[in-house]
C-alpha positions in Angstrom: 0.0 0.0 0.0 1.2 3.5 -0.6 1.9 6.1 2.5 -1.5 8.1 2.4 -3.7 4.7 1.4 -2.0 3.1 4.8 -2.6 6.2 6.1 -6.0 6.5 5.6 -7.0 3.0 6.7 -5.2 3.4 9.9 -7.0 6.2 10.6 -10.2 5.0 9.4 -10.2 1.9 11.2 -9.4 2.8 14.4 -10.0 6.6 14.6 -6.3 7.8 15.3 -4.8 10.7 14.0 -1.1 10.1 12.6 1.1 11.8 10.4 3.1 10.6 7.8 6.4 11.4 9.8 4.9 9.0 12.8 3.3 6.2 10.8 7.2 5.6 9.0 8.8 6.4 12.8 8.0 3.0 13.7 9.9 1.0 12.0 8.4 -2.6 13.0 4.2 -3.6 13.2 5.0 -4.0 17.2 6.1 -0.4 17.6 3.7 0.9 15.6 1.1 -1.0 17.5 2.2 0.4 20.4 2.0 4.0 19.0 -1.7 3.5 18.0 -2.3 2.2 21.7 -0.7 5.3 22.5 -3.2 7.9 20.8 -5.5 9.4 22.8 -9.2 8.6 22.3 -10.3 10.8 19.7 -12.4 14.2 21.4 -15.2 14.6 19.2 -17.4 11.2 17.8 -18.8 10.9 14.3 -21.7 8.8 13.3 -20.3 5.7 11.3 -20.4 5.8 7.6 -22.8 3.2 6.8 -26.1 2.7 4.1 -29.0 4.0 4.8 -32.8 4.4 3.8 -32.6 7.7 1.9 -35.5 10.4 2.5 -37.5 12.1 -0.1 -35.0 15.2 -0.5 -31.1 14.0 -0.7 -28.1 16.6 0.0 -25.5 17.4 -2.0 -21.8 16.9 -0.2 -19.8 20.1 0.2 -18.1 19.7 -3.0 -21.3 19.0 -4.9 -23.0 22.4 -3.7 -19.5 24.3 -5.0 -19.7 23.0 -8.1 -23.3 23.1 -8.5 -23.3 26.9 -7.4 -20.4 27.9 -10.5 -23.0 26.2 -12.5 -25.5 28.3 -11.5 -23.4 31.5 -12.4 -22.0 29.8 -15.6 -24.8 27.0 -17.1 -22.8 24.5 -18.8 -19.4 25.2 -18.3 -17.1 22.5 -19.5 -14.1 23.1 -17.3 -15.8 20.8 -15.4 -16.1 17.9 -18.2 -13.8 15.2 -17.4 -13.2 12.9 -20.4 -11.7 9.8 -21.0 -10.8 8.4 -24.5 -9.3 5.1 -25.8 -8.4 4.1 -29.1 -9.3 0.1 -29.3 -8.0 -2.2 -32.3 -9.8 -5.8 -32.6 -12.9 -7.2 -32.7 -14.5 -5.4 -30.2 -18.0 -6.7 -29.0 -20.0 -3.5 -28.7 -23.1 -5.3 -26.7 -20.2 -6.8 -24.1 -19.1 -3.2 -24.4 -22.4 -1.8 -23.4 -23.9 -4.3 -20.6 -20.4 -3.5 -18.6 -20.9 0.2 -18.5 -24.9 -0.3 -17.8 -23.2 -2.4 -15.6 -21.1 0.5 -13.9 -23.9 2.5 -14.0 -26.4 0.3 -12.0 -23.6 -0.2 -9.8 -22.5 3.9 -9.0 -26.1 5.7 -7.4 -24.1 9.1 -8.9 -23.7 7.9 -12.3 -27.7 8.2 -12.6 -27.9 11.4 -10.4 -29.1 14.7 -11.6 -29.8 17.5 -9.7 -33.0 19.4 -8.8 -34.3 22.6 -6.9 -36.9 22.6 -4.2 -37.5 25.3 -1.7 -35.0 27.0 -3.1 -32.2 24.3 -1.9 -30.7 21.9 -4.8 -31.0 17.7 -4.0 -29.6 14.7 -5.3 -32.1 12.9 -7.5 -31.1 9.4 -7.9 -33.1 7.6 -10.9 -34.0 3.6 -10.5 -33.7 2.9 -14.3 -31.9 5.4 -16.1 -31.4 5.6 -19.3 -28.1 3.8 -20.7 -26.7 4.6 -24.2 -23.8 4.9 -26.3 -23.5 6.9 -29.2 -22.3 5.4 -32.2 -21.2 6.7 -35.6 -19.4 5.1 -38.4 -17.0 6.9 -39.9 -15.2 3.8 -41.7 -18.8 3.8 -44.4 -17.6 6.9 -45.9 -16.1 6.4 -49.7 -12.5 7.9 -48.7 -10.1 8.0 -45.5 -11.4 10.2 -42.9 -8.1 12.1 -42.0 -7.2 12.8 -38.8 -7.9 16.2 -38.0 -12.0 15.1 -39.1 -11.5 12.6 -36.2 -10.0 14.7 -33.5 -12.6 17.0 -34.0 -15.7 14.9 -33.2 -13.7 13.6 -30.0 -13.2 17.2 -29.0 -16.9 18.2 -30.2 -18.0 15.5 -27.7 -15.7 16.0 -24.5 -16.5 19.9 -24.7 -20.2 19.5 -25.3 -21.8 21.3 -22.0 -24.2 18.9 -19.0 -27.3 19.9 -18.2 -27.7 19.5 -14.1 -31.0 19.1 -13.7 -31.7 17.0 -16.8 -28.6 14.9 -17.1 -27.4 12.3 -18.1 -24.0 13.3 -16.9 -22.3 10.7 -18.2 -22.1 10.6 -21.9 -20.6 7.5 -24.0 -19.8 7.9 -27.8 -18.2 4.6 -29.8 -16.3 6.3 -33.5 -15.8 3.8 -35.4 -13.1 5.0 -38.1 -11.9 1.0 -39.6 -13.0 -2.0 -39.4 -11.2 -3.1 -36.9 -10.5 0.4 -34.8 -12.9 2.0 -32.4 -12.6 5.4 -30.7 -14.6 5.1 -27.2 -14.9 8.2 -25.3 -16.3 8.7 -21.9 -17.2 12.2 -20.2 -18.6 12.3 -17.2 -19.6 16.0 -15.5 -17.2 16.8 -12.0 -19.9 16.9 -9.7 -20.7 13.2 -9.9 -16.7 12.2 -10.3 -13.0 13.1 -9.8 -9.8 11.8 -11.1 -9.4 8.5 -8.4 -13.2 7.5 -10.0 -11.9 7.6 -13.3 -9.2 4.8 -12.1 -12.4 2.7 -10.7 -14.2 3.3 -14.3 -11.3 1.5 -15.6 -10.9 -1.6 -13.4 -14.7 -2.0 -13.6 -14.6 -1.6 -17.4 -11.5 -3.9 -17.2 -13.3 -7.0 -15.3 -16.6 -6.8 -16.7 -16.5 -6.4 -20.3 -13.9 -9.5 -20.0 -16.6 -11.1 -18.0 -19.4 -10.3 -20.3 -17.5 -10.8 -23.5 -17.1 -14.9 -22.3 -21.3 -14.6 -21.1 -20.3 -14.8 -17.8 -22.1 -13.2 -15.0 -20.7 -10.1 -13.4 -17.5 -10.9 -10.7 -17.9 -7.4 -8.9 -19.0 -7.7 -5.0 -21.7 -5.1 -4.1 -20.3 -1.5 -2.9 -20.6 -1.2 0.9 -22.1 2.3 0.6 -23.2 4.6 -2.0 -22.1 8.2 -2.4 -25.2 9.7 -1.1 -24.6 7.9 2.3 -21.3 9.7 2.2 -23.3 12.9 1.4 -25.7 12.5 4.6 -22.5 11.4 6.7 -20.2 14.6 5.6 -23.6 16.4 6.4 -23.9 15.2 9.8 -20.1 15.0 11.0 -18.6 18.2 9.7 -20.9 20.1 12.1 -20.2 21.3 15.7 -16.7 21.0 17.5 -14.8 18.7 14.9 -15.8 21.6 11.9 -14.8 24.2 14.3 -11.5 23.0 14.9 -11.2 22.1 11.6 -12.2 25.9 10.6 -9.6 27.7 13.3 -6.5 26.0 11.7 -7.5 27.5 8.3 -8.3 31.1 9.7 -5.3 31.2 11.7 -3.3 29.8 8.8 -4.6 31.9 6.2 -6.0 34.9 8.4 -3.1 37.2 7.1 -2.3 35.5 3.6 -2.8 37.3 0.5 -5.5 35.6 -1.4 -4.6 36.8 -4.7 -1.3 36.7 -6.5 0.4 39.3 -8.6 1.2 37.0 -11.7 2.6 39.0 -14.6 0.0 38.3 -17.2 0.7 39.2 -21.0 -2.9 40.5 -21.9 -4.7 42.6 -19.6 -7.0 39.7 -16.7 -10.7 40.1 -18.1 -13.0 41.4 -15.4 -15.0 38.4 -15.3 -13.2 35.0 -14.6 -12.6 33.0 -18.0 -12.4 29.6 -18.4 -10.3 29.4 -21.5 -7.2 27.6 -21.7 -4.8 25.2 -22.9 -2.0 22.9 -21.6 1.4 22.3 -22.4 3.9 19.0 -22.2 7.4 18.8 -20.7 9.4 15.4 -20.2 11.7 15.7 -17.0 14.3 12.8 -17.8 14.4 9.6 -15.5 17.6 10.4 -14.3 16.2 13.5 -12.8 13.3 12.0 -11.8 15.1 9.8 -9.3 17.2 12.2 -8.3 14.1 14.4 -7.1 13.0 11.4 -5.4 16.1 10.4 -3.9 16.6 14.0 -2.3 13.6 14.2 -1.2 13.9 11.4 1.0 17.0 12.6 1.9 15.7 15.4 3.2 12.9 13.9 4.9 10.2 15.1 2.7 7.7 14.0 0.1 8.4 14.2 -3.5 5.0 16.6 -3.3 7.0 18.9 -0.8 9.9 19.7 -2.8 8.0 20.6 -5.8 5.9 23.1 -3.7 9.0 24.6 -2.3 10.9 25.1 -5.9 7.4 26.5 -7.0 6.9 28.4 -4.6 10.3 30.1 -5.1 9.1 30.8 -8.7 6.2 32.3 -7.6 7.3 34.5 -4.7 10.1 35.9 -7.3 8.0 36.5 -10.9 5.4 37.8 -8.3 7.1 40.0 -6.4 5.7 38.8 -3.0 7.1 37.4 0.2 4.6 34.6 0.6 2.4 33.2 -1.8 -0.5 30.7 -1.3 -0.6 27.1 -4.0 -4.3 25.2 -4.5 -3.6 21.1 -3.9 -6.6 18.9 -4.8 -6.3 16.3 -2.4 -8.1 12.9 -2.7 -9.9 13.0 0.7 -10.9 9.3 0.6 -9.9 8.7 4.3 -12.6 5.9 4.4 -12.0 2.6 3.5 -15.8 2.3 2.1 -15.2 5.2 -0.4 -12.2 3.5 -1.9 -13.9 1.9 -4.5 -16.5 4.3 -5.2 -17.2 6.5 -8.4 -18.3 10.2 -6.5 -16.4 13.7 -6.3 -14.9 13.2 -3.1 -11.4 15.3 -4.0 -11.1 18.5 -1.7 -8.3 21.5 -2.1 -5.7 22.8 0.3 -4.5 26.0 0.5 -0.8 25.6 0.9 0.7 28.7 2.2 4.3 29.0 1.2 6.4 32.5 3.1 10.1 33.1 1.9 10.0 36.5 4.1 13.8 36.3 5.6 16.6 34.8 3.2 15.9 31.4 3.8 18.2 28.5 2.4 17.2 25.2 1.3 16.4 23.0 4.0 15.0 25.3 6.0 12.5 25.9 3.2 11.6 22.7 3.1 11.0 22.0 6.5 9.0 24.8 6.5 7.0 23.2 3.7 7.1 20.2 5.3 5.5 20.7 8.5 2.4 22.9 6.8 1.9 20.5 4.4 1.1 17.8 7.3 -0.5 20.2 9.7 -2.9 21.0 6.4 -3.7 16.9 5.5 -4.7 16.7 9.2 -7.2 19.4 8.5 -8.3 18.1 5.1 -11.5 17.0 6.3 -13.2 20.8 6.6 -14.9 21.6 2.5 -12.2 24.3 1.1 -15.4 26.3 -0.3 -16.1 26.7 3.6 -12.7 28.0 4.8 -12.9 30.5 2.5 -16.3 31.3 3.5 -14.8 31.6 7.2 -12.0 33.7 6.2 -13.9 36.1 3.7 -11.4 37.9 2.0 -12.4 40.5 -1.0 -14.2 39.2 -3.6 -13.1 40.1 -7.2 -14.9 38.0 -10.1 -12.0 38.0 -12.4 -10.2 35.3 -10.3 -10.6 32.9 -7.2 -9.0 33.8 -3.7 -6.2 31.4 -2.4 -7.1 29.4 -5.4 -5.2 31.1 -8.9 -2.2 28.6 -8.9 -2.7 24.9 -8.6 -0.1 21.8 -7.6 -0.9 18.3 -8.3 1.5 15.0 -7.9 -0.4 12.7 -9.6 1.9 9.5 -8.3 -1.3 6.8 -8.5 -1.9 5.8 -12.0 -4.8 5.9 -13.9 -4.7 1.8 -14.6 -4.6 0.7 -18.4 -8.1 -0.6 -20.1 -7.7 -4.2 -21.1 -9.8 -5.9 -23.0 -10.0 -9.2 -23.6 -8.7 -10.2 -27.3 -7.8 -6.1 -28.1 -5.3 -3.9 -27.9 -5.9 -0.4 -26.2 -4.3 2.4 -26.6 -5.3 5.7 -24.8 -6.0 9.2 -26.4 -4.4 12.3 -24.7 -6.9 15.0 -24.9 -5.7 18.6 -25.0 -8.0 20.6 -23.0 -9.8 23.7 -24.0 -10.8 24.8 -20.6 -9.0 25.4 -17.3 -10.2 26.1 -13.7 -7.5 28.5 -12.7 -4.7 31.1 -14.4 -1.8 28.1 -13.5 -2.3 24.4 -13.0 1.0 22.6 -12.7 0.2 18.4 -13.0 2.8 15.7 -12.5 2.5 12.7 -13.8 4.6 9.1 -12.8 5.9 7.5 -16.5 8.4 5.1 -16.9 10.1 8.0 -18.7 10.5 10.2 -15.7 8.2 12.9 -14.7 5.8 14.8 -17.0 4.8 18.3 -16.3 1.7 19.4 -17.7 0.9 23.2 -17.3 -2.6 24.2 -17.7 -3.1 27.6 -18.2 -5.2 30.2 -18.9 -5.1 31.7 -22.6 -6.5 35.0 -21.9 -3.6 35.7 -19.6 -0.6 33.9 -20.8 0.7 33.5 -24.3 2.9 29.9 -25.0 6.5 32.0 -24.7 5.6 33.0 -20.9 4.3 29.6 -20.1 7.4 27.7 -21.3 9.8 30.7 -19.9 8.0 29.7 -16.5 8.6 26.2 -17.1 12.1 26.3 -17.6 12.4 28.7 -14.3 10.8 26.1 -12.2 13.2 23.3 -13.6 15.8 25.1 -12.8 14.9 25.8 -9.6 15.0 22.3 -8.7 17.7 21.6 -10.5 19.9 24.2 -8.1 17.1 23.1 -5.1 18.4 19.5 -5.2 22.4 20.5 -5.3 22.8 22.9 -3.7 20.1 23.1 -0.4 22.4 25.1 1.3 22.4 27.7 -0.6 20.4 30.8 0.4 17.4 31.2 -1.6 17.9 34.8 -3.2 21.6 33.3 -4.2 19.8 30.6 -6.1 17.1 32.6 -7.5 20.1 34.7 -9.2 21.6 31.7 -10.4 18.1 30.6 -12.0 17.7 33.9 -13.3 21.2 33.9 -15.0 20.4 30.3 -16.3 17.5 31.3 -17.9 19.0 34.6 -19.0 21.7 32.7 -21.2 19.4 29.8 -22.5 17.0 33.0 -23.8 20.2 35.1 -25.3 
C-alpha cells in the first residue's frame, strides 16, 4: 500500500490521528502497534459511515453544492467535463461493451444522479432505471479515408459538449468507429458526480466486466458497501459542531493574514469576469532527474509533493514580487475505506501557504514546507469552499481567492483498459478549458516525470508559459544541489540560467 492509502485505513479503522512522519517512525508492526495504543481517544465522535434508507430530498456533499453553485453563475461550463478516450483495435464486442458500462452504472447511485431545486435548496435525484446509451457513428462507411484532424474533431466536439444539471445524463458514451477493426470510445462524465481516483475505478470495472461479459459470464464485482449519497448525509452530519470548528480555526489562523490573490505578470490585460479558457502544455523531465528528485527528497525527509511546492513556490514568490504566496492542492480526501472503490467527487483542495520572508536557504524551506503540508492533511477533512467562507477575503470575479495557482502529484496511475482479445491504446486529450490562471500536473511514467501546465489563454501566451517552465526546472535543479544555498543566491543563479538559455 502506498503512504496516504496506509494512512488513511489506519485512521479510518481505528480513529487515530497520525502523520506521515509517525506512521514511517515505527519502524516494525509491534512499535507501531504500540504507537496507535498510544493515541489518545479521539475528542469529538462521528456517526459511522454506513447505508442507509434515503429520505425524499437527498443533500449534496460540500463539493457538490461548490460545483453546483459555479453552474449556477456559468450553465454549462465544461471546465468541469472530465473525459476519457481510448483508441481500441480488434474485434471489439459493442453489446459486451455496453452491458459492462450499464453495468457501472447500475452499480455507481451518482452515475444516474441529476440535480434538482426545491425550496429553493438543490438535492440529489437518484433515478431507478436510467437511461443507458452509447453513441455510435461510423465513420469507416464513408467512400474515402477520414483524415485525422476530421477525427479529433468529433472527439473534441463531444468532451466539450456542455451537461445539463437538472436533466442529465451526466455521463455521456460515444463509440467512433473510423476502420473495421479500430474504435474510438470516449467517456465524459460532469465533476460533480466524479473526480480523477473515480476515473481509475471506471477503468478496473470496465476492465473486469467487459472480460466477463464478453465470455457470457455473469458479473464478478462484490456489491459497494455504501453509495455516495450515504457519504453525502454522513459529511452532512459530521462536519458540524466542534470537529468543523477546529477544523475551521486551523485554516483562519493559517490563512487569516495571507494574500488571497497573486500578482502573476500576465501578457494580456485579466478580463473582469473570470474565464475559463485555456490550454496545456507538455514537458518530459528525464528519469535520471526523476530519481534524483525522489532520492533527495527522501533525503531530506520530505515528500516528493513537498519539494516541488518549495521550488514553485520560489518561482512564484520571485515573478510575483511577494514574500509569501499561497498554491491550491486537490487532495483525494478518501480517508474511508468504504469510499475506496467508489465513483463520487470526493477530492477537496488545500490552501498551501508558502512564506520566503527572511533569506531562507534550502532546507530550512523545506521543513518549513514540510511541516504545513502535514498540519494542512490533518485538517483536510473541513470543504475548502467553507474555509474560505470563514476567512472572507475581497471578492473580485476576475479570479478565485487562495485558489489562482494549482499543484498536483499525480503519483497513482490511472490503470490501463484491457480488453480481452484487443489492444488499447489511450488518447491524450488537450483541454480547451482550465479552472485557474496556473495548474502545474505531475505525472509518474516510466520515462521520468511529465509536467503538464494548464493555463489560462487570456492571460498567458505559450512564450511565458514555457519561460516559467524552464524557471521552475531550474529551480529544482539548483534546489536538489545545492540546499544550502540561500534562496535569493539561487534565485540569481536561476535567473542567469534562464537569462543565457534565452540570449
Amino acid at each position: 500500500l502506498r503512504a496516504t492509502q496506509l494512512l488513511a485505513q489506519l485512521q479510518a479503522h481505528f480513529s487515530i490521528q497520525l502523520t506521515q512522519r509517525e506512521l514511517f517512525a515505527a519502524p516494525t508492526i509491534a512499535q507501531l502497534a504500540d504507537l496507535i495504543d498510544q493515541q489518545d481517544a479521539p475528542s469529538v465522535s462521528t456517526p459511522p459511515l454506513g447505508r442507509r434508507v434515503y429520505d425524499d430530498i437527498i443533500p449534496l456533499s460540500f463539493a457538490q453544492q461548490r460545483l453546483w453553485f459555479l453552474d449556477q453563475l456559468e450553465p454549462g461550463n465544461a471546465a468541469y467535463n472530465i473525459p476519457l478516450a481510448i483508441s481500441i483495435t480488434g474485434p471489439l464486442n459493442r453489446l459486451a461493451l455496453y452491458q459492462a458500462m450499464r453495468e457501472i452504472i447500475c452499480r455507481h447511485e451518482t452515475l444516474r444522479t441529476t440535480f434538482q431545486v426545491q425550496h429553493g435548496k438543490p438535492h440529489q435525484v437518484i433515478h431507478k432505471n436510467p437511461t443507458v446509451a452509447i453513441k455510435i457513428i461510423e465513420l469507416n462507411r464513408a467512400p474515402t479515408t477520414i483524415p485525422d484532424a476530421v477525427v479529433r474533431s468529433k472527439i473534441e466536439e463531444e468532451i466539450h459538449h456542455p451537461f445539463h444539471l437538472a436533466c442529465g445524463p451526466l455521463l455521456r458514451m460515444f463509440l467512433l468507429q473510423t476502420q473495421s477493426q479500430v474504435h474510438i470510445f470516449v467517456i465524459t462524465l460532469h465533476h460533480i458526480i466524479s473526480d480523477g481516483w473515480s476515473v481509475g475505478v471506471l477503468v478496473q470495472e470496465l476492465n473486469v466486466l467487459y472480460n466477463a461479459f464478453v465470455q457470457q459470464l455473469p458479473a464478478p464485482l462484490p456489491a459497494l458497501p455504501i453509495q455516495y449519497a450515504d457519504f453525502a448525509y454522513w459529511q452532512q452530519e459530521s462536519l458540524y459542531g466542534i470537529h468543523l470548528n477546529d477544523q475551521q480555526s486551523y485554516w483562519v489562523q493559517q490563512l487569516h493574514d495571507a494574500t488571497p490573490y497573486l500578482n502573476l505578470p500576465t501578457d494580456y490585460p485579466r478580463p473582469p469576469v473570470q474565464s475559463f479558457e485555456g490550454t496545456s502544455c507538455l514537458f518530459q523531465m528525464s528519469e535520471e532527474f526523476s530519481q534524483q528528485l525522489r532520492a533527495f527528497s527522501k533525503q531530506e525527509g520530505v515528500t516528493l509533493f513537498m519539494t516541488l511546492l518549495a521550488a514553485l513556490g520560489i518561482v512564484l514568490t520571485r515573478i510575483c514580487e511577494q514574500d509569501e504566496i499561497v498554491v491550491a492542492a486537490p487532495i483525494a480526501n478518501r480517508t474511508h475505506h468504504e469510499v475506496t472503490n467508489l465513483i463520487g467527487f470526493f477530492v477537496n483542495t488545500l490552501a498551501l501557504r508558502v512564506a520566503l520572508s527572511g533569506d531562507l536557504d534550502g532546507h530550512t524551506l523545506l521543513a518549513q514546507v514540510h511541516t504545513t503540508t502535514l498540519e494542512s492533511y490533518n485538517h483536510q477533512d473541513i470543504p475548502f469552499i467553507q474555509v474560505v467562507e470563514a476567512l472572507k477575503p475581497p471578492r473580485d470575479t476576475s479570479r478565485s481567492p487562495f485558489s489562482q495557482v494549482f499543484l498536483t502529484l499525480q503519483n497513482v496511475p490511472i490503470p490501463e483498459v484491457q480488453l480481452k482479445d484487443l489492444s488499447v491504446q489511450p488518447i491524450n486529450l488537450i483541454t480547451e478549458k482550465t479552472k485557474a490562471d496556473l495548474s502545474f500536473t505531475f505525472l509518474e511514467h516510466k520515462e521520468g516525470l511529465q509536467l503538464e501546465i494548464q493555463y489560462s489563454t487570456h492571460l498567458f501566451s505559450i512564450g511565458t508559459i514555457k519561460r516559467i517552465q524552464h524557471q521552475y526546472r531550474a529551480t529544482l535543479e539548483y534546489l536538489v544541489n545545492y540546499p544550502e544555498w540561500k534562496i535569493s543566491h539561487l534565485w540569481t543563479q536561476v535567473s542567469d540560467t534562464i537569462q543565457r538559455t534565452y540570449e
